[in-house]
Structure formats: C-alpha cells, structure tokens
Biopython code that builds the backbone (N, CA, C, O; Angstrom):
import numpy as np
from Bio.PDB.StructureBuilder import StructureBuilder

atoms = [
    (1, "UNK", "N", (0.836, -1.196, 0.000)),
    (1, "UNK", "CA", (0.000, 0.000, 0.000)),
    (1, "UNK", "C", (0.876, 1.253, 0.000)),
    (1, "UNK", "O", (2.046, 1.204, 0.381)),
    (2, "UNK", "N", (0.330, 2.307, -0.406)),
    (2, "UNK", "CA", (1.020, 3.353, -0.373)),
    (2, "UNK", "C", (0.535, 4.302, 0.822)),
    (2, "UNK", "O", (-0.453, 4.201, 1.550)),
    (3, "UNK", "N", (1.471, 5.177, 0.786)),
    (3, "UNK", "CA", (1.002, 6.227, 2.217)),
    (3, "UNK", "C", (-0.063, 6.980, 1.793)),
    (3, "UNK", "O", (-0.395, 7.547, 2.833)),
    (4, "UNK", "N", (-0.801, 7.344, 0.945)),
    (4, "UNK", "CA", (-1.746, 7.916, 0.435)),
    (4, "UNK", "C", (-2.813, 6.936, 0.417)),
    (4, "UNK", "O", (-3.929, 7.443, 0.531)),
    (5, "UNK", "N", (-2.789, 5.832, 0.319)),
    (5, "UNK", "CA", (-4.044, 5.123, 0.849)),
    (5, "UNK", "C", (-4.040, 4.418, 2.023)),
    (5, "UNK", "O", (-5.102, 3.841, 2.258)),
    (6, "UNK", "N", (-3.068, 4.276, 2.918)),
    (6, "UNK", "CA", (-2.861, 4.390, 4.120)),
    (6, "UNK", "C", (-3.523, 5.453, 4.887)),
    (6, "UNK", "O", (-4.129, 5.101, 5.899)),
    (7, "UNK", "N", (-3.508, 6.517, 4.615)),
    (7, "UNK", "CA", (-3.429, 7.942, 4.825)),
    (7, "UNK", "C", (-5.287, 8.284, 4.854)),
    (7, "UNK", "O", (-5.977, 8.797, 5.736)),
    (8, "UNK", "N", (-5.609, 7.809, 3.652)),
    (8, "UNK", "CA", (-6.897, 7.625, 3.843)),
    (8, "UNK", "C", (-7.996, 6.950, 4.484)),
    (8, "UNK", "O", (-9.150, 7.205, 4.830)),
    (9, "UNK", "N", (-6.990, 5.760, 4.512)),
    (9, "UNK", "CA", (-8.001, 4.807, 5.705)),
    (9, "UNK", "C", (-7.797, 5.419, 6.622)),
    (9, "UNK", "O", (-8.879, 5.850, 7.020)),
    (10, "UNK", "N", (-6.938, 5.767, 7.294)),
    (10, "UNK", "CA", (-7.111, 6.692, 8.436)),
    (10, "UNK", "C", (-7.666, 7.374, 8.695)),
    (10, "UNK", "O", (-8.308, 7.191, 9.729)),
    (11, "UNK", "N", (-7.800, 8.407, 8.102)),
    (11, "UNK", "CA", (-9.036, 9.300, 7.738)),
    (11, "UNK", "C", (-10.511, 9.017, 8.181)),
    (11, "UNK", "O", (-11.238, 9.479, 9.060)),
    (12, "UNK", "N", (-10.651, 8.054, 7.197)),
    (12, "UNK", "CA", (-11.986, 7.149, 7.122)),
    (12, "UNK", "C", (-12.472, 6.344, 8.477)),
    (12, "UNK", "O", (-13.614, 6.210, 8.916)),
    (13, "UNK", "N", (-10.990, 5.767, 9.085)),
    (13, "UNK", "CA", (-10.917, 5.072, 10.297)),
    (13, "UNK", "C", (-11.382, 5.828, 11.498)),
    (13, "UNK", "O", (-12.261, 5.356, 12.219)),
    (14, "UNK", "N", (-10.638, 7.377, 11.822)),
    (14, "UNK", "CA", (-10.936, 7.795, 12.632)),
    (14, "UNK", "C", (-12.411, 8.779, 12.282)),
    (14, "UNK", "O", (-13.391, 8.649, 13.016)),
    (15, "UNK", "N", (-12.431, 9.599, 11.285)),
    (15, "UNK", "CA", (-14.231, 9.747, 11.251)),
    (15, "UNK", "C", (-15.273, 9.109, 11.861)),
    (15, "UNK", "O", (-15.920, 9.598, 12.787)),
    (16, "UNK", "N", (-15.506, 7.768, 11.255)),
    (16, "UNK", "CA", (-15.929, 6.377, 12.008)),
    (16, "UNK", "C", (-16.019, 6.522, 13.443)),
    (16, "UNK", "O", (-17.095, 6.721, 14.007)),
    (17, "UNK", "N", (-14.919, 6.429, 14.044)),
    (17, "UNK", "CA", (-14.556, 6.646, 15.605)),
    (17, "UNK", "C", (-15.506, 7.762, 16.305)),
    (17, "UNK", "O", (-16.325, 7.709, 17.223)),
    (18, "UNK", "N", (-15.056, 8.734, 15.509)),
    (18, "UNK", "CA", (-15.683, 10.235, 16.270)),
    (18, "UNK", "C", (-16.749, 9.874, 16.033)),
    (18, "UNK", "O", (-17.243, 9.478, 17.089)),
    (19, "UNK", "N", (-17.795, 9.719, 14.791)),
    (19, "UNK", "CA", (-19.063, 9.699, 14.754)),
    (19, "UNK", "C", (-19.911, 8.667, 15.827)),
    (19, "UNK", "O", (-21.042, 8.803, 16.293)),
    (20, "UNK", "N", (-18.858, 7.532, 16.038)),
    (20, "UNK", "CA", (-19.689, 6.555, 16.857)),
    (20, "UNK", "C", (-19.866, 6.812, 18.018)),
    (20, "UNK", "O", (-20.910, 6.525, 18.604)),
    (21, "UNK", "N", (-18.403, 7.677, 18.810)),
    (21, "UNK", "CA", (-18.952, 7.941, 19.986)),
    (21, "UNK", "C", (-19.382, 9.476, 20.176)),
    (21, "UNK", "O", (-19.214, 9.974, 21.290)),
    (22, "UNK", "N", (-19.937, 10.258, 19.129)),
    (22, "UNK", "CA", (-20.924, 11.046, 19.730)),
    (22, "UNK", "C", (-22.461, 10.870, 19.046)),
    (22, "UNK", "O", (-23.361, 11.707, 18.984)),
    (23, "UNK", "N", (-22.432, 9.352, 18.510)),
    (23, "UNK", "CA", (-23.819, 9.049, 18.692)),
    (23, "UNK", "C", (-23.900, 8.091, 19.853)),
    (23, "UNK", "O", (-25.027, 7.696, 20.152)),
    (24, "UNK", "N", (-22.907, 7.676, 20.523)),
    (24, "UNK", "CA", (-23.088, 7.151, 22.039)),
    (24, "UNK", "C", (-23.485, 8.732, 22.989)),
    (24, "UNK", "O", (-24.512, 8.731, 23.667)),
    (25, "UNK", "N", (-22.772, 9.743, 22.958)),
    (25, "UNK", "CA", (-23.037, 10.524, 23.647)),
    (25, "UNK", "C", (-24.589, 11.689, 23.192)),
    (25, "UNK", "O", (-25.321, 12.560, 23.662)),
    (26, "UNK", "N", (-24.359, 10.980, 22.114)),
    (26, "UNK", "CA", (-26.601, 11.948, 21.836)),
    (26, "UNK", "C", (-27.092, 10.822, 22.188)),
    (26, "UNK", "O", (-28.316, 10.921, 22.105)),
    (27, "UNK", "N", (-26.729, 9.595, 22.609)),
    (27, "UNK", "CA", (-28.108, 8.662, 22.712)),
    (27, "UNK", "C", (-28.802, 9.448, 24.196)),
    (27, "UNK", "O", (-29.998, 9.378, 24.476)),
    (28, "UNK", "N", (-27.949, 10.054, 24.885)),
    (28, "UNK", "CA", (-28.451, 11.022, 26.095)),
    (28, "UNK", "C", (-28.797, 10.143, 27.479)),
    (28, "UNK", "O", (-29.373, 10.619, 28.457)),
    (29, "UNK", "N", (-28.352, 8.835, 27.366)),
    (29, "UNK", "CA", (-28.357, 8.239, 29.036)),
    (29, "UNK", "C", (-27.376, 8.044, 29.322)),
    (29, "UNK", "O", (-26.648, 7.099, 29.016)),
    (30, "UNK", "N", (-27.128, 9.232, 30.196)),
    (30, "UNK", "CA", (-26.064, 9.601, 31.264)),
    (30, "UNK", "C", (-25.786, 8.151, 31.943)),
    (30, "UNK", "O", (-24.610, 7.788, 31.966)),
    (31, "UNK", "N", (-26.786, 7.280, 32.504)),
    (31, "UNK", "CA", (-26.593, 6.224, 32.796)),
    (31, "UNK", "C", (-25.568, 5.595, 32.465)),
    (31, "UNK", "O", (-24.707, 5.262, 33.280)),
    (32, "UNK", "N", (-25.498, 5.238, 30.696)),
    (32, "UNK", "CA", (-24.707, 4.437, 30.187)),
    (32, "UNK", "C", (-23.378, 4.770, 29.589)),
    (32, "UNK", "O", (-22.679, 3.891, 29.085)),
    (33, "UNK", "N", (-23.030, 5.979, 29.636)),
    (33, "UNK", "CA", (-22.402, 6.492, 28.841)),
    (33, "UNK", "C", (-21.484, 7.482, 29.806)),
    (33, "UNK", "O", (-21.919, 8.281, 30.635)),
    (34, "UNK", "N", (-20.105, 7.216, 29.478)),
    (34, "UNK", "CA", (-19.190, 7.589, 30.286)),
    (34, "UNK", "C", (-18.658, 8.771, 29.752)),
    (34, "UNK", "O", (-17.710, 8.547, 28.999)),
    (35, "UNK", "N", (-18.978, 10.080, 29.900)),
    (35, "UNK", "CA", (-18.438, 11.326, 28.960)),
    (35, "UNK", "C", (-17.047, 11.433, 29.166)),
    (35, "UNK", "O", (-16.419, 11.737, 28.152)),
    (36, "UNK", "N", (-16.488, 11.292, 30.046)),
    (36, "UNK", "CA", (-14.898, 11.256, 30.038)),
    (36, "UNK", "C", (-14.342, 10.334, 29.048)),
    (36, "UNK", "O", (-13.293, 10.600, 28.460)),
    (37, "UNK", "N", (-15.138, 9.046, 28.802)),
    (37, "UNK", "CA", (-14.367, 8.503, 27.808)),
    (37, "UNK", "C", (-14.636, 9.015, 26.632)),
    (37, "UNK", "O", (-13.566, 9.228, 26.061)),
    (38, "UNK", "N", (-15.404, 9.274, 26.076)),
    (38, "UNK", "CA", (-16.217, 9.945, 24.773)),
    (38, "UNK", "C", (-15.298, 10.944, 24.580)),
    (38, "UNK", "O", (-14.309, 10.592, 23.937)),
    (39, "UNK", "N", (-15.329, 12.071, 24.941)),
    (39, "UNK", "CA", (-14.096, 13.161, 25.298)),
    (39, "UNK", "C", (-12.846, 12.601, 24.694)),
    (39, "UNK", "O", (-12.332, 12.977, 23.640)),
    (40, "UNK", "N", (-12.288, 11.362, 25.743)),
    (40, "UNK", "CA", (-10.910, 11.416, 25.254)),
    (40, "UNK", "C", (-10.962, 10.582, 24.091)),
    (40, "UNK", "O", (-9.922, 10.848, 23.487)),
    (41, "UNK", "N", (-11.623, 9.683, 23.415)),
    (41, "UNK", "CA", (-11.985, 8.921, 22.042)),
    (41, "UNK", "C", (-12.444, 10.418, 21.328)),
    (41, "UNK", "O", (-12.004, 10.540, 20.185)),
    (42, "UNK", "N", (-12.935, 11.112, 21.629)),
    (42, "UNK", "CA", (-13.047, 12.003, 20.287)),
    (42, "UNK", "C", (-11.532, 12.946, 20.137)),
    (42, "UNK", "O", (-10.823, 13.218, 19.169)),
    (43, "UNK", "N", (-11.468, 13.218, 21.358)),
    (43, "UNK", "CA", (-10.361, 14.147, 21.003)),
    (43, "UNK", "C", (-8.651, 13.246, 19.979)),
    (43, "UNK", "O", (-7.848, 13.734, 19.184)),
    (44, "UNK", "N", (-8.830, 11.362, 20.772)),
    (44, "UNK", "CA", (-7.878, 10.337, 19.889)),
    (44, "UNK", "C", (-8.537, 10.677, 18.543)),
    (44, "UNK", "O", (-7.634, 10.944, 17.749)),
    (45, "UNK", "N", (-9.433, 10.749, 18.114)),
    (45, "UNK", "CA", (-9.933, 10.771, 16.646)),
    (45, "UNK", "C", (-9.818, 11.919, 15.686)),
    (45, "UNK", "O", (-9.621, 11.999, 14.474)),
    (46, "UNK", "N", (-10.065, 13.017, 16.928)),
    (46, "UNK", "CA", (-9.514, 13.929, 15.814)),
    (46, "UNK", "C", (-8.426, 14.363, 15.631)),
    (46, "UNK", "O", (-8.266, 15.115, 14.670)),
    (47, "UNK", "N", (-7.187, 14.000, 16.588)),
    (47, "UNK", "CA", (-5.657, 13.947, 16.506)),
    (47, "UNK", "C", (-5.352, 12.857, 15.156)),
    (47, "UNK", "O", (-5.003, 13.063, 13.994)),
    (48, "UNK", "N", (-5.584, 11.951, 15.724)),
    (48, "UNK", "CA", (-5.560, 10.930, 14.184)),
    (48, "UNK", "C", (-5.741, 11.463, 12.909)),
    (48, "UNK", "O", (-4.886, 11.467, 12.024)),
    (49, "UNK", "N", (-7.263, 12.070, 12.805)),
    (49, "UNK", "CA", (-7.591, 12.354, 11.610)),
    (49, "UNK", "C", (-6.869, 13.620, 10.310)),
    (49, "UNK", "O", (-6.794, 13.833, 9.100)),
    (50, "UNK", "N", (-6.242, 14.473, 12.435)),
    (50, "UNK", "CA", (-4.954, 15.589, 11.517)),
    (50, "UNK", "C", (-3.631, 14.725, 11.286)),
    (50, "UNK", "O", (-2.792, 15.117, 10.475)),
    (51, "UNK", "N", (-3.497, 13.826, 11.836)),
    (51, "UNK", "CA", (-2.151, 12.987, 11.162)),
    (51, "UNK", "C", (-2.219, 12.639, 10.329)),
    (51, "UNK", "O", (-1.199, 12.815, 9.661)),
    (52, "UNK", "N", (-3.063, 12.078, 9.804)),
    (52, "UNK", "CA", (-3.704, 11.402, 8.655)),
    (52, "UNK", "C", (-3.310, 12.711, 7.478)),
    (52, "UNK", "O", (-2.369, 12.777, 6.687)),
    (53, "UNK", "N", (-4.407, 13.649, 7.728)),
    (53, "UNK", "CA", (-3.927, 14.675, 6.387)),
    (53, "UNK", "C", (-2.823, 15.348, 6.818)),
    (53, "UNK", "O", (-2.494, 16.252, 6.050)),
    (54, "UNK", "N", (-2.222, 15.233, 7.665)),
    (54, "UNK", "CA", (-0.480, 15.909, 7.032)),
    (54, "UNK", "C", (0.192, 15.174, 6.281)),
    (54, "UNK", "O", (1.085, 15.464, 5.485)),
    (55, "UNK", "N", (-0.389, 13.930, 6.627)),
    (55, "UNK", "CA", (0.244, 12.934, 5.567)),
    (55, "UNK", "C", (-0.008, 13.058, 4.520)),
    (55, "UNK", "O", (0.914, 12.648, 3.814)),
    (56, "UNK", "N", (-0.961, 13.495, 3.879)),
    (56, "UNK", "CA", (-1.904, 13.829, 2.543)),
    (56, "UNK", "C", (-0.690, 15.278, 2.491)),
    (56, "UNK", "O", (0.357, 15.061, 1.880)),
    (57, "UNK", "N", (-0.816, 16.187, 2.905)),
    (57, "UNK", "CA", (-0.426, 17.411, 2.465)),
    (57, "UNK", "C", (1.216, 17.578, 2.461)),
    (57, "UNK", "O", (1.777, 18.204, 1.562)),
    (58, "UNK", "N", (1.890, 17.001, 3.480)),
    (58, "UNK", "CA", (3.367, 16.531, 3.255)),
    (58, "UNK", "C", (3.176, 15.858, 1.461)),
    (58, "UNK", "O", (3.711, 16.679, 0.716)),
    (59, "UNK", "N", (2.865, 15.219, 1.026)),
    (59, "UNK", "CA", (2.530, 14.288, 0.126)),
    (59, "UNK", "C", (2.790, 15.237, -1.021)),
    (59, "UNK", "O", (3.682, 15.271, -1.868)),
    (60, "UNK", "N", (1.405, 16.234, -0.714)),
    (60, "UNK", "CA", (1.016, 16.795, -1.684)),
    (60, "UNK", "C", (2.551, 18.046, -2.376)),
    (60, "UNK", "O", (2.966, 18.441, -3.466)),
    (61, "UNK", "N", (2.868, 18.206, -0.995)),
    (61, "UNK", "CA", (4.108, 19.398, -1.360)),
    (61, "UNK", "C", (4.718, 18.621, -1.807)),
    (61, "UNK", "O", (5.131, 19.052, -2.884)),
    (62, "UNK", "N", (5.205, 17.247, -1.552)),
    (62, "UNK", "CA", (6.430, 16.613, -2.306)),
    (62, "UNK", "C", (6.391, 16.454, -4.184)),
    (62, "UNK", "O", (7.079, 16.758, -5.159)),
    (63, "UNK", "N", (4.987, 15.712, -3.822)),
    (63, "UNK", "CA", (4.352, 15.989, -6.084)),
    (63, "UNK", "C", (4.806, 17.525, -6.197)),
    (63, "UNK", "O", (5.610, 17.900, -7.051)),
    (64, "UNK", "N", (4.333, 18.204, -5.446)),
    (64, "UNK", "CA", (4.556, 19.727, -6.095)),
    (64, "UNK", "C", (6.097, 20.480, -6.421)),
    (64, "UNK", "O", (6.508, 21.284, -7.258)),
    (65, "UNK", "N", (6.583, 19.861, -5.457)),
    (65, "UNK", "CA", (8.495, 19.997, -5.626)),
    (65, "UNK", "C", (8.578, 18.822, -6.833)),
    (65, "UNK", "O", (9.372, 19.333, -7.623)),
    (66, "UNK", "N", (8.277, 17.839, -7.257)),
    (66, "UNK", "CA", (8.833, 17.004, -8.026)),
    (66, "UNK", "C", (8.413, 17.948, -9.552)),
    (66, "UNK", "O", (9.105, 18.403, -10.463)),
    (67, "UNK", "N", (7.168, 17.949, -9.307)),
    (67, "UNK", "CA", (6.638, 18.569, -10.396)),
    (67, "UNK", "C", (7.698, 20.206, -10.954)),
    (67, "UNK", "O", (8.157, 20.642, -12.010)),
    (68, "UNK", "N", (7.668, 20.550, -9.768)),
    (68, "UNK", "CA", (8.810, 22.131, -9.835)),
    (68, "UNK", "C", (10.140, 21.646, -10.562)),
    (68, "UNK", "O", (10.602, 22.197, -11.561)),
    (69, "UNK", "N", (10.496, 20.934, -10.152)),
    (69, "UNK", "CA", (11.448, 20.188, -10.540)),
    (69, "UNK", "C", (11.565, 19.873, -12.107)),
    (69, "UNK", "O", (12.282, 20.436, -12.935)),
    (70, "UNK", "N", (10.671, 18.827, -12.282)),
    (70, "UNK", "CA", (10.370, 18.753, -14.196)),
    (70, "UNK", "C", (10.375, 19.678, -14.525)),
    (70, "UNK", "O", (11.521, 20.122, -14.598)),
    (71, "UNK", "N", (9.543, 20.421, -14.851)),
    (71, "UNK", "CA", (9.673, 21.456, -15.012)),
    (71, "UNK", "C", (10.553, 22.347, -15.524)),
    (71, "UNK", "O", (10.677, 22.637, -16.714)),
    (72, "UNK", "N", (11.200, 22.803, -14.550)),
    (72, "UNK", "CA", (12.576, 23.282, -14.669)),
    (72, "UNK", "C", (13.256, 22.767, -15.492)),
    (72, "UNK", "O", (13.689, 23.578, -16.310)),
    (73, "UNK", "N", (13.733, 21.145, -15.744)),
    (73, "UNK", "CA", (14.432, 20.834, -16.655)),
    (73, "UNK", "C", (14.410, 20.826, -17.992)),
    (73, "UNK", "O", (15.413, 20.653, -18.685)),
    (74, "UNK", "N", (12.730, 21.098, -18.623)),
    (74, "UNK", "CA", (12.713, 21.557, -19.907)),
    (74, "UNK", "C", (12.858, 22.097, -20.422)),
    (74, "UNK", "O", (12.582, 21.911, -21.607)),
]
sb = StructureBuilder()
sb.init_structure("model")
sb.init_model(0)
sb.init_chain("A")
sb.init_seg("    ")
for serial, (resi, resn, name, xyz) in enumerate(atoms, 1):
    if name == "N":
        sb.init_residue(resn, " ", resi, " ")
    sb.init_atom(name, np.array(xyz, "f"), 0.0, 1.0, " ", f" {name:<3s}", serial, name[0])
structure = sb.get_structure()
C-alpha cells in the first residue's frame, strides 16, 4: 500500500470513531455512557484524523516539488 491510501483509511478510520462515539453521547443516558471517555476517544480521533492529512499534504508538497522540478528541466 502506499502512504496515500494508508493515509486515507485513516481518515476514514478515525471519522468512524468520532461519529460513533458522539452518537453514544446523543443517545443522552447519562446512565450508560461515560463522557470522560467519549471526550478522550473524540479528542484520539480527531488527533488521528490531523495525522492522517499531514500525511496527505506533506505528500502533496512533495508531487509539487517534483513537479517544480520537471519542469525546470525543460
């Protein structure tokens, strides 16, 4: 696999994550549902999800230097 579709499952992976546990936390019984953990699973998810696209955007500057690069040599 490449880091760009690596990069995306991640993405995809942690979205997933966040969405699930704040439809644990709208299901709204305090009972069942531990907000401290929710909290720190969302906040893991959306750290992930910015690792994920720096990986995308590191990426993206590197095509863009390669590309600068060709370029130049014609």
């Amino acid at each position: 696999m490449d880091p760009l579709s690596i990069a995306r499952y991640g993405m995809r992976a942690a979205a997933m994550r966040f969405e699930a546990s704040a439809a644990r936390v709208a299901s709204g019984d305090a009972a069942q549902v531990d907000y401290v953990t929710e909290t720190v699973e969302q906040i893991q998810a959306r750290q992930a999800f910015s690792a994920n696209l720096n990986t995308i955007r590191v990426a993206d500057e590197m095509w863009g230097a390669l590309m600068d690069i060709q370029v130049g040599r014609r």
